[in-house]
C-alpha positions as CSV (number, residue, x, y, z in Angstrom):
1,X,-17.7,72.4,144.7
2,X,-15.0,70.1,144.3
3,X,-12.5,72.9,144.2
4,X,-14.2,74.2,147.8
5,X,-13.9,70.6,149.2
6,X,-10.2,70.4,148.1
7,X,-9.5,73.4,149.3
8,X,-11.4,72.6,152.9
9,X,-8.7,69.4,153.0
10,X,-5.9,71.2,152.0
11,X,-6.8,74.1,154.9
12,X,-6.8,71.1,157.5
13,X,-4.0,69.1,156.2
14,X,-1.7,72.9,156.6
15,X,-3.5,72.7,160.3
16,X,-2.5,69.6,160.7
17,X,1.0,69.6,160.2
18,X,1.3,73.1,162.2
19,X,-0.1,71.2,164.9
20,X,2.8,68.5,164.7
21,X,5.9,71.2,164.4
22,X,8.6,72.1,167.3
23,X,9.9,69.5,169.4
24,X,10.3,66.0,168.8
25,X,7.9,65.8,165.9
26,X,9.6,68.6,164.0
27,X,12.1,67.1,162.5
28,X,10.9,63.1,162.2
29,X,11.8,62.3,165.8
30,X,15.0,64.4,166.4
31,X,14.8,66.0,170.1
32,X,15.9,69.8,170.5
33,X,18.6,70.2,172.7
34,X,19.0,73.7,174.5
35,X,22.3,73.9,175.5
36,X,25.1,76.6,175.9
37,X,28.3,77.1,173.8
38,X,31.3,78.5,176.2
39,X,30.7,76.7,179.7
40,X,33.7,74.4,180.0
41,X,33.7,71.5,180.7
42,X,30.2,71.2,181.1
43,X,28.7,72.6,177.9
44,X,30.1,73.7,175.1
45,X,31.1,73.8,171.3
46,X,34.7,73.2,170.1
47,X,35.1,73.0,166.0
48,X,31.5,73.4,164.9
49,X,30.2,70.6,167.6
50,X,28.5,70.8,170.7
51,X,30.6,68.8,173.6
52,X,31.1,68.9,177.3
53,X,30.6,66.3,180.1
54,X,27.1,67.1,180.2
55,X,26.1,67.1,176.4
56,X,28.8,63.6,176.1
57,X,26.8,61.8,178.6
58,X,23.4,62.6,177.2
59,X,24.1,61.5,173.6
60,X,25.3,58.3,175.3
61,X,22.1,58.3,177.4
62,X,20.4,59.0,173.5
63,X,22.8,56.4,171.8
64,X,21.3,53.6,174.4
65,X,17.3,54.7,173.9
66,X,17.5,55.2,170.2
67,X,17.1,58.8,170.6
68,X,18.0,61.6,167.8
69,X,19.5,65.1,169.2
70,X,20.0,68.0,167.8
71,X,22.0,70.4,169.9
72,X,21.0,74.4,169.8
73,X,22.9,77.3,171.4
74,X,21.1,79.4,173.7
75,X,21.8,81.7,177.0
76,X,21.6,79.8,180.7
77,X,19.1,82.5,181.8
78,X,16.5,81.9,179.2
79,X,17.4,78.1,178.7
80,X,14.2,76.9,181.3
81,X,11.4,79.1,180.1
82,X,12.7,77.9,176.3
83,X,12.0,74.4,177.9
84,X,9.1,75.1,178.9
85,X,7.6,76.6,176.1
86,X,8.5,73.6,174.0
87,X,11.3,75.3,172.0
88,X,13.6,72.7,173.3
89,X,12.4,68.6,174.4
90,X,15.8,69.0,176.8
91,X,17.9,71.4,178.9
92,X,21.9,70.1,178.8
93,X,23.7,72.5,180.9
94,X,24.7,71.3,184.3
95,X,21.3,72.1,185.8
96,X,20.8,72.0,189.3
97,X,17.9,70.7,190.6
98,X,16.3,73.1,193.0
99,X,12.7,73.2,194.2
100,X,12.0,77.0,192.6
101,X,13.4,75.5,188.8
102,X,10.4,72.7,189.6
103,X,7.7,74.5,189.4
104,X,8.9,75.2,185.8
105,X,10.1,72.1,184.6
106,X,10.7,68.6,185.2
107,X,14.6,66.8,186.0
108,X,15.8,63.5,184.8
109,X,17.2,61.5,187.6
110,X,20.8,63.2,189.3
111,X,24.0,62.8,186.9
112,X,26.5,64.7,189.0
113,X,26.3,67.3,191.7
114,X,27.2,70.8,192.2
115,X,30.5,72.6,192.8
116,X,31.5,76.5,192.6
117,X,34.7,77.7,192.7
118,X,35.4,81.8,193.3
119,X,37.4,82.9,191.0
120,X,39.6,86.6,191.3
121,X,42.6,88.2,190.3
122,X,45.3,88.2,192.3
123,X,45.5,91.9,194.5
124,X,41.8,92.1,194.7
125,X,42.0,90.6,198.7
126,X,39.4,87.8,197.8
127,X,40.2,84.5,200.0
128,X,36.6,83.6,200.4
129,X,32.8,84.1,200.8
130,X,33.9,86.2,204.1
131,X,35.8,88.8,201.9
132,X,33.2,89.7,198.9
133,X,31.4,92.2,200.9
134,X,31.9,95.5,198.7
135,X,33.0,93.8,196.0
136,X,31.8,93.6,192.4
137,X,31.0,89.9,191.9
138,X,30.5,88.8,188.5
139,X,27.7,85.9,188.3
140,X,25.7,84.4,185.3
141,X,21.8,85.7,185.7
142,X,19.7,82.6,187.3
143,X,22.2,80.6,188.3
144,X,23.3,78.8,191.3
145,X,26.2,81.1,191.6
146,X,23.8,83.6,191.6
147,X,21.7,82.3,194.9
148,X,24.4,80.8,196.2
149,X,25.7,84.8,196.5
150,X,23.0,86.3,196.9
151,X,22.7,83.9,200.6
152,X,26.4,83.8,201.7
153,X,27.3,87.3,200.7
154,X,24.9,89.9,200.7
155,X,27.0,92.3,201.6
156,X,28.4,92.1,197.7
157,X,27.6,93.9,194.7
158,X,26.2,91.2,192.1
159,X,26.9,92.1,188.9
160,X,24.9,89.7,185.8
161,X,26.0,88.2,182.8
162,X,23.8,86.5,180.1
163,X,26.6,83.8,180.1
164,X,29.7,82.9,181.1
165,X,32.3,84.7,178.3
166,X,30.4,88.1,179.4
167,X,31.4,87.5,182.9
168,X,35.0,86.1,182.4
169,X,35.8,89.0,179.7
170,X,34.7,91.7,182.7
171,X,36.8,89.9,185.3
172,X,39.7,89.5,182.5
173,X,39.6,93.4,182.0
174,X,39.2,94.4,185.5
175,X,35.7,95.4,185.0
176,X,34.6,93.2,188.1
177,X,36.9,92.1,191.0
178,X,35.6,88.1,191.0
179,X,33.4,85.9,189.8
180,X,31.4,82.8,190.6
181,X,31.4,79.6,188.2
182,X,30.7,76.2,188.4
183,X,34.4,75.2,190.0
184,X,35.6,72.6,186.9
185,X,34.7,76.0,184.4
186,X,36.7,78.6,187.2
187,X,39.6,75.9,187.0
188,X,39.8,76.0,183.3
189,X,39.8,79.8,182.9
190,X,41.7,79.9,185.3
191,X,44.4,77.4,183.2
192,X,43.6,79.1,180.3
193,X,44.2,82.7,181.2
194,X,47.4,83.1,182.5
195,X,48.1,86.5,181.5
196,X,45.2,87.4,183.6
197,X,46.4,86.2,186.6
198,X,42.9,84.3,187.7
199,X,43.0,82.0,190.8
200,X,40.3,79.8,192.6
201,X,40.3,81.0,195.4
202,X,37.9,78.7,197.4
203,X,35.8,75.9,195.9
204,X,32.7,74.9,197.2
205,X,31.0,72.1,197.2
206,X,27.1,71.4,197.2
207,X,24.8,68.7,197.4
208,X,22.6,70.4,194.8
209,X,22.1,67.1,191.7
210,X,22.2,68.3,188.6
211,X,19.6,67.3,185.8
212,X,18.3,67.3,182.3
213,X,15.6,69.1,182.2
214,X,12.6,68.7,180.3
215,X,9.1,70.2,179.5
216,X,6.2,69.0,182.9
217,X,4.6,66.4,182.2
218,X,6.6,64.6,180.0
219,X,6.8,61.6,181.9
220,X,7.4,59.4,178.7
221,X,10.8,61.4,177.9
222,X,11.7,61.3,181.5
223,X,11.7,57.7,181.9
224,X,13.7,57.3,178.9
225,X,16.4,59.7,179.9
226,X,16.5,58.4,183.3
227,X,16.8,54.5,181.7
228,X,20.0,55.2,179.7
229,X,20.9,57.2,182.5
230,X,20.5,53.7,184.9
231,X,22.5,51.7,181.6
232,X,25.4,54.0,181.2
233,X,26.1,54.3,184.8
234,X,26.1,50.6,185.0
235,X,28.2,49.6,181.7
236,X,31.1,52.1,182.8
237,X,30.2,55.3,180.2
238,X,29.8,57.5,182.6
239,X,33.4,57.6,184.9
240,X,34.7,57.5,180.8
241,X,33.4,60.8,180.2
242,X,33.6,62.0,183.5
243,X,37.3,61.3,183.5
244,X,37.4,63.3,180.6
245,X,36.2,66.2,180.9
246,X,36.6,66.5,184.5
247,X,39.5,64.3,185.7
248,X,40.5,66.1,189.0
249,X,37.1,65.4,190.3
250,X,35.9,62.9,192.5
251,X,33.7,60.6,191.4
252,X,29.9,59.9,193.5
253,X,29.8,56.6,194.6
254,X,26.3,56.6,192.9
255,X,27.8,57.0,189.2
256,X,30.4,54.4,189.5
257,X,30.2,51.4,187.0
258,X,28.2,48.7,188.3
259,X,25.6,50.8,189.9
260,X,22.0,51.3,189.0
């Protein structure tokens, strides 16, 4: 008997703690971070740790809230529905905020706003949106860029990548005539890749905010992200990491220090 009734605890202690794994609780109050490894200068990992303006800001946003992060690779096109799901507490990836990505999940407050920039080879004849049409246009899956194409150039052949190395090793090689990143990332390949003779060809500027995103209903985690968000605006932290990571852009008047 006493055996059975050990055994009966044991069963719901094992329920117990299955019940409490993934997300915050997994790992003594460490949130999961999804967030992607090769999107410059937004998101991604240089030596072994994950950096970018994006992933800088929030673990200043965590440093002032007393939050733990772990940061965890994934692909942009899965990255919501892993949110979602509860794989991940936050999405760290310059996420815009549009009404469709709502109905999945919910957004911090803004932290910066949306820019592309076309990117081509030079001889291709791309100057702008206006001179896509027949073109193979390179675009990460579920993306802005990928709308934003899909409504300004129909008349183009979309071509998806899971992320953005797929998409800038096809344009490198010729594969596909352009490409569509967020405009800081098409700068930087663009730098990087001289041998490839890459240009911006046209940036373009949204008003779409970006956010973290996080699971619905998680109002709790919301209202802490979007309080360090209010303090690190304020104190100064966020023109510091904007300024480096993306120095050549301008900064809203909403994030400059002093505000919130």
């Amino acid at each position: 008997m006493k055996k059975s009734l050990a055994a009966a605890v044991g069963a719901v202690l094992v329920a117990v703690l299955a019940a409490c794994g993934g997300g915050e609780s997994a790992s003594g109050g460490t949130l999961r971070v999804g967030t992607l490894s090769d999107s410059k200068p937004n998101a991604y990992q240089e030596n072994g740790v994950f950096t970018g303006f994006d992933n800088e800001l929030l673990k200043a946003i965590a440093t002032s809230q007393n939050l733990k992060l772990e940061f965890v690779s994934t692909e942009f096109s899965t990255l919501l529905s892993q949110v979602a799901n509860g794989k991940f507490d936050i999405g760290s990836s310059g996420i815009s905020q549009t009404d469709e990505r709502r109905k999945t999940v919910d957004f911090s407050a803004p932290y910066n706003y949306q820019s592309l920039g076309i990117e081509a080879r030079d001889g291709v004849g791309i100057t702008d949106e206006n001179s896509l049409a027949g073109k193979r246009i390179g675009v990460v899956q579920g993306t802005v860029s990928d709308s934003w194409l899909a409504a300004n150039a129909p008349a183009a052949q979309a071509v998806r990548f899971p992320q953005d190395a797929a998409a800038l090793a096809a344009l490198k090689a010729g594969a596909i005539d352009g490409a569509i990143f967020d405009q800081a990332t098409a700068e930087d390949y663009a730098a990087k890749n001289p041998d490839a003779k890459l240009k911006v060809v046209k940036a373009i500027t949204t008003t779409i905010p970006h956010g973290f995103a996080v699971k619905k209903g998680n109002t709790e985690l919301v209202g802490k992200l979007n309080a360090g968000l209010k303090q690190v605006i304020a104190d100064g932290t966020w023109e510091k990491v904007h300024q480096r990571f993306e120095p050549n852009a301008p900064v809203p008047a909403e994030f400059k220090a002093g505000q919130q």
